[in-house]
C-alpha positions, -999 to 999 in steps of 0.1 A, spaced: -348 -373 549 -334 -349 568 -308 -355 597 -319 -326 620 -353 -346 624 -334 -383 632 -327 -395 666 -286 -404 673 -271 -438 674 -250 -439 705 -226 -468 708 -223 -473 744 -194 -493 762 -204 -516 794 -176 -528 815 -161 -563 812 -175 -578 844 -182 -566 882 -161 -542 883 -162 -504 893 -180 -484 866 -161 -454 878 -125 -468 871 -134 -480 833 -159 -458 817 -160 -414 816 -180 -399 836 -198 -381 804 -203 -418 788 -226 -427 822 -244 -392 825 -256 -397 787 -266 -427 794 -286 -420 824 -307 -400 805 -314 -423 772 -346 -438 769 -348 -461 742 -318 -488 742 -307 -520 720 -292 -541 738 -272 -581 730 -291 -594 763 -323 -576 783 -311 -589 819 -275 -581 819 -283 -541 801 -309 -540 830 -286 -549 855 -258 -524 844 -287 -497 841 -299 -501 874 -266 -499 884 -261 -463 866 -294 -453 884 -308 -437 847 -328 -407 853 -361 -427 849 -371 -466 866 -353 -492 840 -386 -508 842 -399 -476 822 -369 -479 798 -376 -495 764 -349 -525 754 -354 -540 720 -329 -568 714 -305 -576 688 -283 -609 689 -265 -637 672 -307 -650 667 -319 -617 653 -321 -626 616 -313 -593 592 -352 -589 583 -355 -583 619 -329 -555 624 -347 -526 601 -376 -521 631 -346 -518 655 -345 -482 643 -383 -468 649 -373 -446 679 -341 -432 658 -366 -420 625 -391 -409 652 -364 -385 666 -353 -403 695 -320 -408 707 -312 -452 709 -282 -463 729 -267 -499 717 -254 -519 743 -237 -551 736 -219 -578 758 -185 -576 744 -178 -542 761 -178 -522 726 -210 -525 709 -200 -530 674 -170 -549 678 -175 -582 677 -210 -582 685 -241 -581 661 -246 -544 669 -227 -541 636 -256 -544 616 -277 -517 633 -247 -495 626 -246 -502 590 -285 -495 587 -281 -461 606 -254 -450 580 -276 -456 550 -306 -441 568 -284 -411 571 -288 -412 611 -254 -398 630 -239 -424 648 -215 -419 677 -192 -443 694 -179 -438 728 -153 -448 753 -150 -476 768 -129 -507 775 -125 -529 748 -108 -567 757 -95 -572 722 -77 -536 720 -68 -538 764 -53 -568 756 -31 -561 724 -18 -529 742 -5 -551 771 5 -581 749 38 -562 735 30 -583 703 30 -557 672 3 -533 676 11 -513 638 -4 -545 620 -30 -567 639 -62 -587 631 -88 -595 650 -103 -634 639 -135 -640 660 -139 -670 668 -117 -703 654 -135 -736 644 -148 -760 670 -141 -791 654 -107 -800 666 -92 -809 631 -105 -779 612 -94 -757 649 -56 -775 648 -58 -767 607 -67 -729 611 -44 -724 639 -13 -734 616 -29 -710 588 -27 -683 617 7 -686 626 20 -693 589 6 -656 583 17 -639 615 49 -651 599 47 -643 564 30 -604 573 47 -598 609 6 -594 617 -4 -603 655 -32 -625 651 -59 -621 680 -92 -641 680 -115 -654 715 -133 -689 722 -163 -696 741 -155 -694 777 -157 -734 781 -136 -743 758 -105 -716 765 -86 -743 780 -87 -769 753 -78 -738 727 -49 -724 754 -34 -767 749 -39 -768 708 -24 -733 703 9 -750 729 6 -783 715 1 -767 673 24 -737 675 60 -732 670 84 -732 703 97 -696 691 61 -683 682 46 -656 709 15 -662 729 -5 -634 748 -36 -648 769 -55 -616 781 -79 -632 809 -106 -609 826 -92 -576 813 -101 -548 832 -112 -570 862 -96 -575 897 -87 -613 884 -68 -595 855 -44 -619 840 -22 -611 807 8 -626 804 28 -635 769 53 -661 764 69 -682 737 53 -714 733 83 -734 746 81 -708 774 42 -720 781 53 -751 777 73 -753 806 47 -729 829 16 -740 851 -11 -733 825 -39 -705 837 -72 -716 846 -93 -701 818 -126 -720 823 -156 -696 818 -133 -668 821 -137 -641 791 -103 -643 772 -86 -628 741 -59 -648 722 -31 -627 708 -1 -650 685 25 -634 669 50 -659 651 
């Protein structure tokens, strides 16, 4: 099939939180997606919200939003495309700033590369790479982890395995936790870690409440520990 009669995949970035659209995202990123119709988005109400807010050149209630999440199973993903091999444009929006990083929008990606469909990312803020740059952690060999178990054993287990390679490979390890549990993984990484072992937390990044501070953990140990409850935060350890 030829390219010239496929739609573009645009990967578009959303800001981190409430903040001002203007101060995190080009204007050219917002004036493409103003016009976009068709959109895949990680979840309906928040896209809407941050559409509204970019006032797109037709009512978001005439926009169409097909969604792709951690429950979209891979049989599910292939349909996701229709408006792409009809020869519409599709914008993929995602919740974790950077569709495609740390979000299912992967997949869609994937799929759009073997269909032969052009696929282009744009720029935005992304918390994992925000945070690494202000970490001063080494940012010539880093990787990024997801999420770590949530069984405490297995979490206190893979945490050791972390630092034992941020050793071994000089690597800065970075991974995140669900939101309500960033304080009982900030107190496993202190109680778990090495005194001489470095610790960035990288809380709200891009945000007013902005909060990224590294230490050693015998340094953390002696500090009033950040409230990280429901707050989005990336975990950077370098040992």
């Amino acid at each position: 099939m030829s390219s010239t009669l496929l739609g573009t995949l645009y990967l578009i970035p959303v800001t981190l939180g409430d903040d001002n659209i203007a101060q995190v995202l080009p204007a050219l990123v917002v004036q493409l997606a103003q016009q976009l119709e068709f959109f895949v988005v990680e979840n309906e109400k928040t896209a809407r919200h941050f559409l509204s807010t970019i006032k797109t050149a037709k009512p978001v209630r005439e926009l169409t939003l097909l969604t792709l999440n951690e429950h979209t199973v891979d049989k599910e993903v292939p349909a996701l495309l229709a408006p792409l091999l009809a020869g519409k444009n599709l914008g993929v929006m995602s919740e974790a700033g950077c569709p495609g990083v740390a979000d299912p929008g992967a997949k869609l990606v994937e799929l759009a590369h073997r269909k032969g469909i052009k696929v282009v990312p744009l720029v935005g803020p992304s918390s994992i790479l925000l945070g690494l740059m202000a970490s001063g952690l080494n940012g010539q060999q880093f990787a990024f982890l997801g999420y770590l178990p949530v069984d405490k054993t297995a979490r206190n287990l893979r945490l050791k395995e972390i630092e034992k390679r941020s050793q071994t490979q000089n690597e800065t390890q970075i991974f995140i936790e669900t939101p309500y549990r960033n304080g009982h993984m900030l107190e496993a990484i202190i109680a778990g870690c090495n005194a001489n072992t470095r610790l960035c937390v990288a809380c709200n990044v891009s945000l007013a409440t902005e909060f990224i501070v590294t230490k050693t953990i015998a340094e953390w140990k002696k500090s009033n520990l950040p409230d990280l409850h429901k707050q989005s935060t990336v975990f950077l350890l370098l040992a």
